[in-house]
N, CA, C and O of each residue as an XYZ file, in Angstrom:
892
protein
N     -39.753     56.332     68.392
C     -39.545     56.251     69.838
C     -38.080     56.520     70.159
O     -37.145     56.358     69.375
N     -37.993     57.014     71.593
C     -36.304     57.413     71.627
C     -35.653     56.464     72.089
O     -36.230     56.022     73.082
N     -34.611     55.860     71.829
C     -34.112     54.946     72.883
C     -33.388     55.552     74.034
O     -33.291     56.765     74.220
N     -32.844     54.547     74.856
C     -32.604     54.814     76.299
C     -31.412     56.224     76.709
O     -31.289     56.906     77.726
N     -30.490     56.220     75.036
C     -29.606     57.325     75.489
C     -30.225     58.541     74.964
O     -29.897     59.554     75.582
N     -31.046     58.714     73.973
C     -32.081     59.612     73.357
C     -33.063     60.204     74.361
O     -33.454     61.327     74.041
N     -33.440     59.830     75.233
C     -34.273     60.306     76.043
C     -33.817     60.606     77.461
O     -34.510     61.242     78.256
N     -32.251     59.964     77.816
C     -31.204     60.619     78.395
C     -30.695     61.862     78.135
O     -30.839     62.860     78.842
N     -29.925     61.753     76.809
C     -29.684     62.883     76.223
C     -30.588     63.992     76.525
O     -30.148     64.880     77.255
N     -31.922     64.093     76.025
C     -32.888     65.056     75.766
C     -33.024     66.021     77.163
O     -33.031     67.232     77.386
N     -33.136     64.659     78.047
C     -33.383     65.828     79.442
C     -32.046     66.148     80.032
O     -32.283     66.896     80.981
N     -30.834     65.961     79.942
C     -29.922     66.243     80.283
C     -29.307     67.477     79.177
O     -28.913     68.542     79.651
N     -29.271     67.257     77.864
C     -29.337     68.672     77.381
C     -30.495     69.715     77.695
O     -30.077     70.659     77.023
N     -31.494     70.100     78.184
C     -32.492     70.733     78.334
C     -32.382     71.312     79.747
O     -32.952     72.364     80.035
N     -31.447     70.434     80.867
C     -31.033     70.861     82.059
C     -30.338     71.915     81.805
O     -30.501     73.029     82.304
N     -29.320     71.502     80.800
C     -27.445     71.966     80.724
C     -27.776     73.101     79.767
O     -26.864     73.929     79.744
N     -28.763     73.386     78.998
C     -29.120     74.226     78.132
C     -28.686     75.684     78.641
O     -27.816     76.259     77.987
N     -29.048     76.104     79.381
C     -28.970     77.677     80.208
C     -26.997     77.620     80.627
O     -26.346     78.553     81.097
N     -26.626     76.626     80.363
C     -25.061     77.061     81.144
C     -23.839     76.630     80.048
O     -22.630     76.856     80.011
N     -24.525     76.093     79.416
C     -23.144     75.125     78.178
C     -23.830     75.912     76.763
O     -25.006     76.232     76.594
N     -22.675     76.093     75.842
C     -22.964     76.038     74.806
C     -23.321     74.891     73.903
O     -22.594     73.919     73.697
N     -24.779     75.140     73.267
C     -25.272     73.708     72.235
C     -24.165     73.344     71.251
O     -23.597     74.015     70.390
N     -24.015     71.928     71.686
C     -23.403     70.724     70.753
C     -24.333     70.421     69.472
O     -25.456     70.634     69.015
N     -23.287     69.874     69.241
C     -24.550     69.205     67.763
C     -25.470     68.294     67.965
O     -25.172     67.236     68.518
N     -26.434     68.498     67.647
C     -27.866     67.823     68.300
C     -27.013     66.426     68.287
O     -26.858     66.142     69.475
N     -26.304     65.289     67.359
C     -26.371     64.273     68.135
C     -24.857     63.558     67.407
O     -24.559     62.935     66.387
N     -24.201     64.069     68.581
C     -23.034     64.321     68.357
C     -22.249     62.438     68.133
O     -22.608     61.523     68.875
N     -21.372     62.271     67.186
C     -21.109     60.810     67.041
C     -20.462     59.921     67.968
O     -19.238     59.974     68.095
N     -21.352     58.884     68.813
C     -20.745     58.166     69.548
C     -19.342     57.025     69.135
O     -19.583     56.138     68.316
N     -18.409     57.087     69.535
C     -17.234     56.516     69.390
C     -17.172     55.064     69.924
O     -16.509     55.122     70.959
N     -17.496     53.992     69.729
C     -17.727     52.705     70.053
C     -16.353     52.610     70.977
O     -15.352     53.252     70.660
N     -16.395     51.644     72.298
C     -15.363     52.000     73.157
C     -13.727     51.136     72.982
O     -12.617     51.254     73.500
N     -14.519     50.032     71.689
C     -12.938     49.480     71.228
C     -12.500     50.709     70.468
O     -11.339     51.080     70.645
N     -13.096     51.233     69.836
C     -12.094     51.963     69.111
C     -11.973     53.577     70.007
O     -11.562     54.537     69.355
N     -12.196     53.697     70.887
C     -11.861     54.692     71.713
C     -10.647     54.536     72.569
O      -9.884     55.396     73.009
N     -10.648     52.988     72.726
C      -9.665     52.264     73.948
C      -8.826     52.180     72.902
O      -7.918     52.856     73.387
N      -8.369     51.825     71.678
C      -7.492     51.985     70.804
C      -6.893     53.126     70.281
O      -5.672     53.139     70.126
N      -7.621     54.146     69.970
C      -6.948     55.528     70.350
C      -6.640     55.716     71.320
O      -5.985     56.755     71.247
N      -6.664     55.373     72.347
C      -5.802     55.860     73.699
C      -4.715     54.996     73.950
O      -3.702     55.447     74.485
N      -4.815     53.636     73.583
C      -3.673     52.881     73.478
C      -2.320     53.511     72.285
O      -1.116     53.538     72.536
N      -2.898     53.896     71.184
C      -2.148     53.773     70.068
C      -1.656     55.469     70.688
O      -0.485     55.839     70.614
N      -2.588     56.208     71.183
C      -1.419     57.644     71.920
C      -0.782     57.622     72.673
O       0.075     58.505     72.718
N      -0.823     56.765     73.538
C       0.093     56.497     74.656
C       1.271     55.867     73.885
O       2.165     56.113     74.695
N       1.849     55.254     72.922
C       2.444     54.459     72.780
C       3.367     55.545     71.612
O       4.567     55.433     71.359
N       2.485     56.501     71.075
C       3.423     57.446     70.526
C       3.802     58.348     71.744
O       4.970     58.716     71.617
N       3.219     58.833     72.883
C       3.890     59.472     73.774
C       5.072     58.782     74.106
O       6.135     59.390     73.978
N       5.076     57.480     74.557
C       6.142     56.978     74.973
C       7.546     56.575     74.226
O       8.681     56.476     74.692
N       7.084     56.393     72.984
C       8.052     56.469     71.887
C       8.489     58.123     71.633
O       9.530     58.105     70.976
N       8.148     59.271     71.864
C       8.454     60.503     72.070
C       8.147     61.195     70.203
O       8.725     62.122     69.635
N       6.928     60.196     69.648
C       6.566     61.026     68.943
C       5.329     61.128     68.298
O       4.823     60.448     67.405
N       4.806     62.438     69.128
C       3.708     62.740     69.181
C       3.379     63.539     67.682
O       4.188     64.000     66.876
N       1.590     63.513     67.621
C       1.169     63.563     66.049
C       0.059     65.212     66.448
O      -0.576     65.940     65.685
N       0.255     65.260     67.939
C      -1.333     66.661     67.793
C       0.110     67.565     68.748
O       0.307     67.553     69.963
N       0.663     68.051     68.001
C       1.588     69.249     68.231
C       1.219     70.845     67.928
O       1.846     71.798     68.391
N      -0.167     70.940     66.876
C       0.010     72.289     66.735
C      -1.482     72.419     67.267
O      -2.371     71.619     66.974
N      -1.637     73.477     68.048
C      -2.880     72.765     69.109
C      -3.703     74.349     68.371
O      -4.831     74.662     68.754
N      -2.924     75.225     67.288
C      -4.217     75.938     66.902
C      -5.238     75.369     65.852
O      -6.300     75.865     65.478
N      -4.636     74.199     65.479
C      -5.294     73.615     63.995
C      -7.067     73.371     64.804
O      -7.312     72.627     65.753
N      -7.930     74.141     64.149
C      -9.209     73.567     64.498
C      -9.767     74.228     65.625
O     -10.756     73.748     66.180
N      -9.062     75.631     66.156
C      -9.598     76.403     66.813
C     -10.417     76.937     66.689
O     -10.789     77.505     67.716
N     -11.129     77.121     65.648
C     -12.385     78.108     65.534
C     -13.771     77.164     65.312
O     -14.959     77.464     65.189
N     -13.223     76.193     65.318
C     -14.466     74.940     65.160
C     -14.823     74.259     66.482
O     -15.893     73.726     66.776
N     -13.123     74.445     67.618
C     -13.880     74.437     68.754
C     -14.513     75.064     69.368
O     -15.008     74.478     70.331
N     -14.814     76.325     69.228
C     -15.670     77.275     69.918
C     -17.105     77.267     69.336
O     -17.961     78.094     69.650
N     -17.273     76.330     68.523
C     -18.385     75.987     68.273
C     -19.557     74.488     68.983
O     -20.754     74.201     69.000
N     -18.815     74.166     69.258
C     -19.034     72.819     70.594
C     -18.189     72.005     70.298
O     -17.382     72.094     69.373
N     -18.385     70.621     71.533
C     -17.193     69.643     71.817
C     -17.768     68.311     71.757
O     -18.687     67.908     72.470
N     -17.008     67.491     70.628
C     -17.189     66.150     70.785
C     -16.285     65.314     71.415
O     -15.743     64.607     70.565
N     -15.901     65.092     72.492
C     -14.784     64.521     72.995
C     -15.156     62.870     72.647
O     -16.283     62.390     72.771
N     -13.721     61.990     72.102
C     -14.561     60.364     72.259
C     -14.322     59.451     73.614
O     -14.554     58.246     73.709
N     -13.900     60.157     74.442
C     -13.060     59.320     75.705
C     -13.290     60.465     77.382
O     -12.788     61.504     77.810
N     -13.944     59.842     77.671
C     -13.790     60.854     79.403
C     -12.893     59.993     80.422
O     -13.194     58.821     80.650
N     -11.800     60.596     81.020
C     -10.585     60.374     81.559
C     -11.111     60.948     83.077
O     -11.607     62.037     83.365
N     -10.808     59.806     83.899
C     -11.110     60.651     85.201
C      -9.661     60.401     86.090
O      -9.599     59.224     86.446
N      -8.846     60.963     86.399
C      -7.718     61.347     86.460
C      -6.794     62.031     87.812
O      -7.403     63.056     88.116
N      -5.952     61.919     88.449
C      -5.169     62.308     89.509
C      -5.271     63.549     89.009
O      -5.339     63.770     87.800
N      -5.295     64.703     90.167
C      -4.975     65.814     90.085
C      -3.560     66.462     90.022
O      -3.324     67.651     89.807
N      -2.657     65.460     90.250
C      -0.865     65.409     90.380
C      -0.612     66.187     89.201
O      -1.191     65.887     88.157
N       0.153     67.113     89.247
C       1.193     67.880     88.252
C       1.620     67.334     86.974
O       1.630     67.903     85.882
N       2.038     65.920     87.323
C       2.837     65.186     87.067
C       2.070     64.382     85.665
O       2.804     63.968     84.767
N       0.480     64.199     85.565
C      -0.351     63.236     85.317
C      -1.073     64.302     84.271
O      -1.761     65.156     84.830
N      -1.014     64.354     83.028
C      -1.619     65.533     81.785
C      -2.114     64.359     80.844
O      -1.303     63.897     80.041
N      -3.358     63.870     80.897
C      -3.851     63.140     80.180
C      -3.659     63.575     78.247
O      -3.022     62.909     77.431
N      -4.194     64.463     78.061
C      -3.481     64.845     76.626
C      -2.231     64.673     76.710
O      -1.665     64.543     75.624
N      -1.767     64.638     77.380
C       0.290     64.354     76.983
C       0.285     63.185     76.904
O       0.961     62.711     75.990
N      -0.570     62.102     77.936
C      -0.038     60.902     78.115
C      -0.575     60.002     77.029
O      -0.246     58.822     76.909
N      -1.626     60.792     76.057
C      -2.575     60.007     75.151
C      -2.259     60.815     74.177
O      -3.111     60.816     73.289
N      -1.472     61.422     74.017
C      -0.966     62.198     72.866
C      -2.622     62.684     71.851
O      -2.874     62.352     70.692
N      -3.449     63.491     72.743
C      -4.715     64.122     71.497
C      -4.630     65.687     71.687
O      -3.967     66.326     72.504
N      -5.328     66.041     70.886
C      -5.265     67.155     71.106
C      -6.506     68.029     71.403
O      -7.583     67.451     71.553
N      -6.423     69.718     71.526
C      -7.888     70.112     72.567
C      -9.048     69.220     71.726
O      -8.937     68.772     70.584
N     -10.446     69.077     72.849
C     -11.442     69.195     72.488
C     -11.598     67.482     72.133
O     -12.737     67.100     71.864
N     -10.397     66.383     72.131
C     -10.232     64.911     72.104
C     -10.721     64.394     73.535
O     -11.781     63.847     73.232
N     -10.627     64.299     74.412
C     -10.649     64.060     76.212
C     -11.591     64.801     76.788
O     -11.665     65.968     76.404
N     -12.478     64.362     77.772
C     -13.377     65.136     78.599
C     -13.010     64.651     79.967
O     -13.562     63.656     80.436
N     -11.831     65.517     80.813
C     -11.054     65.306     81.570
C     -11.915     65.623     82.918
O     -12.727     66.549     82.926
N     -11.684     64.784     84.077
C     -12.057     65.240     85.217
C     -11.041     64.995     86.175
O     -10.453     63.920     86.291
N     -10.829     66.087     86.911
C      -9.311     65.392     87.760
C      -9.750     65.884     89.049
O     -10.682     66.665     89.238
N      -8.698     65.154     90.261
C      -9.354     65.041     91.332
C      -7.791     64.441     92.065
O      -7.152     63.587     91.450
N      -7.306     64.958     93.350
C      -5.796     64.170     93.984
C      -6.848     62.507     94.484
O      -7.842     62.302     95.182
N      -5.848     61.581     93.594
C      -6.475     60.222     94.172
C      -7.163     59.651     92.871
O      -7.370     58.446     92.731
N      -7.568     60.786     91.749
C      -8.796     60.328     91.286
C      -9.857     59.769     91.505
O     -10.304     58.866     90.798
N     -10.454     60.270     92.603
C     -11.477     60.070     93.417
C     -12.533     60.641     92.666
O     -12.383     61.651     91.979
N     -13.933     59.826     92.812
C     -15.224     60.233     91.837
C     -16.152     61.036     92.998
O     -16.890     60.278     93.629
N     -16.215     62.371     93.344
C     -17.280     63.077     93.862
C     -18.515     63.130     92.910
O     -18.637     63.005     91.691
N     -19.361     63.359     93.908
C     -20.445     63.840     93.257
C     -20.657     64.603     91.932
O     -21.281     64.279     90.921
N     -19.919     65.767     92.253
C     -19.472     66.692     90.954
C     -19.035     65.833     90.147
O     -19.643     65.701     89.085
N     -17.891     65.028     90.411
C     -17.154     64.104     89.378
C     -18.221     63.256     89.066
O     -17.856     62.717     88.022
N     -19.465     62.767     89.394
C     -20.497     62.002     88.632
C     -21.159     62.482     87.878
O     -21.559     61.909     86.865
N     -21.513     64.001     88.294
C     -22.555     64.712     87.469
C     -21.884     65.065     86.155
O     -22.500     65.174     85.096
N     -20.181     65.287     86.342
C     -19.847     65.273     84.964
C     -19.573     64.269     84.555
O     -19.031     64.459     83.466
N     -19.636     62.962     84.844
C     -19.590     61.875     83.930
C     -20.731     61.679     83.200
O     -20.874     61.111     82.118
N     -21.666     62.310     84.041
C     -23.454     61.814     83.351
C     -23.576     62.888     82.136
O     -24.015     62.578     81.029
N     -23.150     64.132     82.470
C     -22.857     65.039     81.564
C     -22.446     64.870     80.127
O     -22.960     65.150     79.045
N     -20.762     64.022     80.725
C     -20.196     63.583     79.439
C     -21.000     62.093     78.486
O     -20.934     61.931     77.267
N     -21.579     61.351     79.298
C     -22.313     60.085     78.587
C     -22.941     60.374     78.004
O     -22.952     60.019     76.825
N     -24.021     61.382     78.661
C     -25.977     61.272     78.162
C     -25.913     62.907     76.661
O     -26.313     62.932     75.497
N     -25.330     63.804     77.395
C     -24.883     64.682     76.350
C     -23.904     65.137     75.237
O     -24.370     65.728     74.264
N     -22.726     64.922     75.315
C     -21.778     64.527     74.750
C     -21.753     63.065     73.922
O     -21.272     62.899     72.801
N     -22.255     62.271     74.581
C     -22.015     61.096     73.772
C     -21.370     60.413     74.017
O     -21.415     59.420     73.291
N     -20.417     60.388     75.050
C     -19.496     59.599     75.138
C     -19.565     58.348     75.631
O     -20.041     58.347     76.767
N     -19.307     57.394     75.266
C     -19.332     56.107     75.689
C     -18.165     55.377     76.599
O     -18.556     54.343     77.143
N     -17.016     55.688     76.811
C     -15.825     55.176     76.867
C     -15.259     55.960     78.403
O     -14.695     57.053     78.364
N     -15.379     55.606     79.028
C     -14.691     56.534     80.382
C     -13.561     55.285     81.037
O     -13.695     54.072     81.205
N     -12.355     56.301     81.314
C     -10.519     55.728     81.851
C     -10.567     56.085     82.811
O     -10.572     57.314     82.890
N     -10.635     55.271     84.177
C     -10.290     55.865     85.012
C      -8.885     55.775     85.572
O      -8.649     54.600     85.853
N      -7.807     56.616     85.856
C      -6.686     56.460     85.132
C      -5.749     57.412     86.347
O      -5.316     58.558     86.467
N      -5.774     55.920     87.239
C      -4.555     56.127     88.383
C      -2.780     56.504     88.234
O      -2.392     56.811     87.106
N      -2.198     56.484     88.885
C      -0.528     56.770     88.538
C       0.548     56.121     89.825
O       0.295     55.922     91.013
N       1.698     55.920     89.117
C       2.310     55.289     90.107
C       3.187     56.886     91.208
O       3.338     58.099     91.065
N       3.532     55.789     92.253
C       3.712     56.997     93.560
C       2.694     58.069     94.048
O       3.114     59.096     94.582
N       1.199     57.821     93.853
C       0.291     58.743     94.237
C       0.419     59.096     95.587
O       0.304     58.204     96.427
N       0.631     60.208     95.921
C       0.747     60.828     97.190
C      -0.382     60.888     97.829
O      -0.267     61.238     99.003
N      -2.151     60.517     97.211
C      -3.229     60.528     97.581
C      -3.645     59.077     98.484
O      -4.283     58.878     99.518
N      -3.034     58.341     97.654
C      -3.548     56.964     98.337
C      -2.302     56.657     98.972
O      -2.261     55.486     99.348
N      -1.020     57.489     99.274
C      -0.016     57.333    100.003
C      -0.603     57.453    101.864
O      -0.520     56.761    102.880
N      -1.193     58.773    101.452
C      -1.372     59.377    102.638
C      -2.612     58.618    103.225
O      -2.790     58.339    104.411
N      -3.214     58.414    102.452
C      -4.645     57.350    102.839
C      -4.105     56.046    103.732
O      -4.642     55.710    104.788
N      -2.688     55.205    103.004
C      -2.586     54.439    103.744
C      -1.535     54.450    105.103
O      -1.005     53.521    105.713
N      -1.492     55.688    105.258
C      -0.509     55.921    106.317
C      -1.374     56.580    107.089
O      -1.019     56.649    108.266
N      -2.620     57.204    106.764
C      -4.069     57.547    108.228
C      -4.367     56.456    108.559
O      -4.638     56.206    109.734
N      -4.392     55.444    107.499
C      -5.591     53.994    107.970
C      -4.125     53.156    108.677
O      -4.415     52.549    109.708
N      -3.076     53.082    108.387
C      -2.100     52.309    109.286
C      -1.538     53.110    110.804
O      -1.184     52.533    111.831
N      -1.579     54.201    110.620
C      -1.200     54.882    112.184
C      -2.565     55.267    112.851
O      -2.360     55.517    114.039
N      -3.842     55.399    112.522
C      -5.050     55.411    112.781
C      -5.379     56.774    113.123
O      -6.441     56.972    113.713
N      -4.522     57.875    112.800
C      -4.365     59.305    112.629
C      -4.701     60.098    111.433
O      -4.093     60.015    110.366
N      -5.839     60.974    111.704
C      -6.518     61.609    109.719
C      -5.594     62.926    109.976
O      -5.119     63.317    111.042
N      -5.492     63.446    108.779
C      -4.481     64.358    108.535
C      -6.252     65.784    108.985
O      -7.372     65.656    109.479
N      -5.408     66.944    108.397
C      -6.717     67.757    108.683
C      -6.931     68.337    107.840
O      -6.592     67.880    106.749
N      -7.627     69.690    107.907
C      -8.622     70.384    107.026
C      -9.610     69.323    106.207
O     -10.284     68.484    106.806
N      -9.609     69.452    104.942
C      -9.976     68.546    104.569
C     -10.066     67.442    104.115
O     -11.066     66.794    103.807
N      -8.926     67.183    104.060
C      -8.235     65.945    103.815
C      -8.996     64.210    104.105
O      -9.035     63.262    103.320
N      -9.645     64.336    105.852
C      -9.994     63.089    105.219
C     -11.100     62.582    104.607
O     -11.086     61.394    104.284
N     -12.107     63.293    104.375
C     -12.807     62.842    103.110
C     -11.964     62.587    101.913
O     -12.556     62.064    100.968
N     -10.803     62.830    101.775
C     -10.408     62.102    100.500
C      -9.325     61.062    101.117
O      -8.486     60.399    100.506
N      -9.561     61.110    102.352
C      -8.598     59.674    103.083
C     -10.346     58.403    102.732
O     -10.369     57.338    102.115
N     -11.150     58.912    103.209
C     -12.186     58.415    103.483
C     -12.741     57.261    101.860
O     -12.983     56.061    101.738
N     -12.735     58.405    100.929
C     -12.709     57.910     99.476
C     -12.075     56.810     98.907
O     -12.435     55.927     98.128
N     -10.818     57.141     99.614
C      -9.797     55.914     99.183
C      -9.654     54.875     99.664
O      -8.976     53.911     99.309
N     -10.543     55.097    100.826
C      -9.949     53.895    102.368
C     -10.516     52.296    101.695
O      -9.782     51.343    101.956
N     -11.711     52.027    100.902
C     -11.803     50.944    100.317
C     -11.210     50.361     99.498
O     -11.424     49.179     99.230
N     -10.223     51.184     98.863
C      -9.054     50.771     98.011
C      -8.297     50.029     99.494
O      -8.573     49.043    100.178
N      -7.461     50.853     99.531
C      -6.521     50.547    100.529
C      -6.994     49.252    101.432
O      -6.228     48.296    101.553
N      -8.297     49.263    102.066
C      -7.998     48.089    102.708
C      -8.439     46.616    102.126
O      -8.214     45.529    102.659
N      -9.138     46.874    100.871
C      -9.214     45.650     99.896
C      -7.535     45.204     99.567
O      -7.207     44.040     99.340
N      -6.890     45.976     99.583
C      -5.394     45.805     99.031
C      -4.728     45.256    100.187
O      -3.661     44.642    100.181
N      -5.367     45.499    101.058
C      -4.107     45.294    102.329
C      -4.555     43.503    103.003
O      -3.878     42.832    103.781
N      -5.586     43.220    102.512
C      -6.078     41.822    102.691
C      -5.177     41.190    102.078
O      -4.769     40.430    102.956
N      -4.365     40.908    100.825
C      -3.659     40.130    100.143
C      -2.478     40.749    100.938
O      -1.481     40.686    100.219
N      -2.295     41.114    101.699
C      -0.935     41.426    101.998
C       0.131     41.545    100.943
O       1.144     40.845    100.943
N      -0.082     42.261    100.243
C       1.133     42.488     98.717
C       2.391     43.007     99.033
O       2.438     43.997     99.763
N       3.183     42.619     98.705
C       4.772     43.291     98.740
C       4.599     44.864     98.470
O       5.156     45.587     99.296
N       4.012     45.394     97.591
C       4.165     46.493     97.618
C       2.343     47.581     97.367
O       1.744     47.949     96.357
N       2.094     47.713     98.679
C       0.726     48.093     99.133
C       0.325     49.347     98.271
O      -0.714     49.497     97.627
N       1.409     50.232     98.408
C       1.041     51.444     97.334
C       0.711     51.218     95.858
O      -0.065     52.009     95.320
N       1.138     50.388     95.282
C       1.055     49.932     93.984
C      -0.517     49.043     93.626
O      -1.364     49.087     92.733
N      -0.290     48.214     94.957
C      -1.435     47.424     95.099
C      -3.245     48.380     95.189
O      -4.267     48.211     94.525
N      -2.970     49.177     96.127
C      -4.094     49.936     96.380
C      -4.265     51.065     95.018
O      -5.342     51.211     94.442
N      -3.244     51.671     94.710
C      -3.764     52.644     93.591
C      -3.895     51.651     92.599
O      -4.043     52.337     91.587
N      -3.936     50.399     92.223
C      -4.580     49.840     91.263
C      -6.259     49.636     91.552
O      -7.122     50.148     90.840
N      -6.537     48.780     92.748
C      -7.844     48.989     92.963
C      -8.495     50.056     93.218
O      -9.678     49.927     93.532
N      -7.999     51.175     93.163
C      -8.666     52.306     93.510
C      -9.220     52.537     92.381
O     -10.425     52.747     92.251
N      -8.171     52.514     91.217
C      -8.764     53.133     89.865
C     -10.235     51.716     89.608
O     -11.208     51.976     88.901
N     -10.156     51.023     89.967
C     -10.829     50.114     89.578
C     -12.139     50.170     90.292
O     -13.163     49.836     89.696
N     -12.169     50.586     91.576
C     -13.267     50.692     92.051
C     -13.482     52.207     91.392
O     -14.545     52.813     91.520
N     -12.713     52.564     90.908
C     -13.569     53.903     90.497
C     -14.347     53.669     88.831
O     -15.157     54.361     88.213
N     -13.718     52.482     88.534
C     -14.295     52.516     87.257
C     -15.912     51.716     87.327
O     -16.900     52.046     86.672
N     -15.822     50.722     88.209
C     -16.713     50.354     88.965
C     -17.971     51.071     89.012
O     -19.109     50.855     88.595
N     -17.333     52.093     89.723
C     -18.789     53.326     90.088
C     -18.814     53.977     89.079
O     -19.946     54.428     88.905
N     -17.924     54.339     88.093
C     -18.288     55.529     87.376
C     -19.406     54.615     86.409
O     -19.848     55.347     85.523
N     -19.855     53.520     86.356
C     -20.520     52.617     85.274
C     -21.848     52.251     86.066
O     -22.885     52.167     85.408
N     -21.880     52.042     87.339
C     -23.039     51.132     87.837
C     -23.831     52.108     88.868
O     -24.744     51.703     89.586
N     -23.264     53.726     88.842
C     -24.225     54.521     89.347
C     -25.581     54.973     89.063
O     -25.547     55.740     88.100
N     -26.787     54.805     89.521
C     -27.808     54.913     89.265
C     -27.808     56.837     89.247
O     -26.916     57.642     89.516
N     -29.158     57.004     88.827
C     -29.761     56.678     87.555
C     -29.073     56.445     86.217
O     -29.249     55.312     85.768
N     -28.236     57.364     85.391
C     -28.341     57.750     84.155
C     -26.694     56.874     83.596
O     -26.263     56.690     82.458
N     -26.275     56.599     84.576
C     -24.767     55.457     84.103
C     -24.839     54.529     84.121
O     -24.057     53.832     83.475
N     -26.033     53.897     85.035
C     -26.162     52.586     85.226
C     -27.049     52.106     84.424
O     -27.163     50.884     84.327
N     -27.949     53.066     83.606
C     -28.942     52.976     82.814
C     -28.410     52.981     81.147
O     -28.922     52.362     80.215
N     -27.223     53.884     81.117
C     -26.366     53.475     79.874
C     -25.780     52.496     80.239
O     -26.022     51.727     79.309
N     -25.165     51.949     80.941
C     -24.232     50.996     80.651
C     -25.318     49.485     80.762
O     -24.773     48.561     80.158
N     -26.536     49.112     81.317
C     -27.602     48.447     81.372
C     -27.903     48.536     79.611
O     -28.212     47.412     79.217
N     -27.896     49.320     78.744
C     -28.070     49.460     77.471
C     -27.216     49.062     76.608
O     -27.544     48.773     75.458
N     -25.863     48.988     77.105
C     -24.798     48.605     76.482
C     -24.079     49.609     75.796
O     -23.015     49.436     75.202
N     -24.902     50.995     75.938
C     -24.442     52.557     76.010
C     -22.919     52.523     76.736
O     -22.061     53.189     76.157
N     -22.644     52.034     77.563
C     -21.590     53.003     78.064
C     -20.602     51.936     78.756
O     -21.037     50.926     79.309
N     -18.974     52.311     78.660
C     -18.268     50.914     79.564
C     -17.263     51.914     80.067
O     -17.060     53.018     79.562
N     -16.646     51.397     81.135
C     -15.677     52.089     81.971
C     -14.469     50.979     82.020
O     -14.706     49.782     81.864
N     -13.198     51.475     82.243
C     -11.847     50.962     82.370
C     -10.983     51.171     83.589
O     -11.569     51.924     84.366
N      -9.933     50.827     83.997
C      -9.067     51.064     84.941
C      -7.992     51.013     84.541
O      -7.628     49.858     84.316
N      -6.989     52.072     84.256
C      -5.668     51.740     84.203
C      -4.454     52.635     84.930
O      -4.598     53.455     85.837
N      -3.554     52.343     84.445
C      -2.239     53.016     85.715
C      -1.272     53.630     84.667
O      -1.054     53.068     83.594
N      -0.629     54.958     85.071
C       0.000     55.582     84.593
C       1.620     55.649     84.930
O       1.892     56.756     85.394
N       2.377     55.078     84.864
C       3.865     54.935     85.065
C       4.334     55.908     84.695
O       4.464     56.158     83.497
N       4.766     56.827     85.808
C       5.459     58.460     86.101
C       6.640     58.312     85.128
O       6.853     59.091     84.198
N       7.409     57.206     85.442
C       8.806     57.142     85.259
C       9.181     56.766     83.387
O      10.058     57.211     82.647
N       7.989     55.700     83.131
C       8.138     55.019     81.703
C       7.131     56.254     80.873
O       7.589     56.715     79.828
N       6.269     56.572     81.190
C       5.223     57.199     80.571
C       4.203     56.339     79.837
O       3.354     56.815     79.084
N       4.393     54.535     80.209
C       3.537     53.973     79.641
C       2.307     53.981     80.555
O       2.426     54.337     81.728
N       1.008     53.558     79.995
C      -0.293     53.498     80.741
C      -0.497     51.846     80.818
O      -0.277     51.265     79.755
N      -0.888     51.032     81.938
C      -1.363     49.520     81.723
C      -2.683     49.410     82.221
O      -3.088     49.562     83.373
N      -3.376     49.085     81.044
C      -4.761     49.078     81.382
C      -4.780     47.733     81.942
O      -4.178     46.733     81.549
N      -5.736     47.908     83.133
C      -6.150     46.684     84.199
C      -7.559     45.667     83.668
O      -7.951     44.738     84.374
């Protein structure tokens, strides 16, 4: 009989079949302490300034054969914010989704379900930064009561539950305050979305994190 990520897997590779190249039928899940420990223990050589995945052709021809990533990073779209830099791995380590805000769209779910049920991955970061200009601007529509345009406020809109959960404690410093709960409500959802996340993580398949990326130190503090 299959269990719950086996019969996930099955129909979610069989969707993805016609557009992705086949992985290895069952590619090795990375238990999420020791996923959260590789990302701790890279961050900590990034920040010490010495990094171990420097020659990024080693193992090129084995990636074009499919991808086991052990960690999906859902991530600010900022310049500034290069999850392989900040976790020191190298290609084909991270199954990155980025987004200004790190905000989880739809798209951004379908590839999380992507990365869980097919890939394997168990372990998803959702992985805010300090001075985000996303949840800056979010809280300066929701405090002057003015949305910026084009499209913008749907991703004012995204954030606005951060921001005003944050603004209840009245915190000394609101920007700091809100891009922490943001990542958190995003880790939130990226785990308890129905069907196929909420159904791994109901299995004990799958766990999600929140942490913050310090521009200035280059350290990460998981929440």
């Amino acid at each position: 009989m299959l269990n719950r990520r086996g019969l996930i897997t099955g129909i979610m590779a069989a969707a993805a079949a016609p557009f992705v190249r086949p992985v290895s039928a069952a590619p090795p899940v990375v238990p999420p302490a020791e996923a959260l420990q590789r990302l701790i223990d890279g961050n900590e050589r990034y920040v010490a300034n010495t990094p171990i995945n420097t020659d990024h052709s080693v193992g090129r021809s084995a990636r074009a054969l499919g991808q086991q990533p052990f960690a999906t990073i859902v991530s600010c779209a900022d310049s500034r914010v290069a999850p392989e830099l900040i976790f020191d791995q190298g290609p084909g380590e991270l199954f990155v989704i980025r987004a200004a805000g790190n905000v989880i769209s739809d798209y951004g779910l379908a590839s999380l379900e992507y990365g869980a049920a097919v890939l394997g991955i168990s372990t998803i970061l959702v992985l805010g930064h300090s001075s985000c200009g996303a949840v800056e601007a979010a809280i300066s529509a929701i405090r002057d009561d003015a949305m910026p345009g084009g499209h913008l406020p749907g991703l004012v809109e995204a954030i606005r539950p951060a921001v005003q959960q944050a603004m209840r404690d009245n915190p000394a410093d609101l920007l700091t305050a809100a891009t922490a709960r943001n990542a958190q409500l995003g880790a939130e959802k990226a785990q308890r979305t129905a069907p196929i996340l909420s159904e791994l993580r109901g299995a004990g398949d799958l766990t999600a994190r929140a942490a913050i990326y310090d521009i200035a130190t280059g350290k990460v503090e998981f929440l």
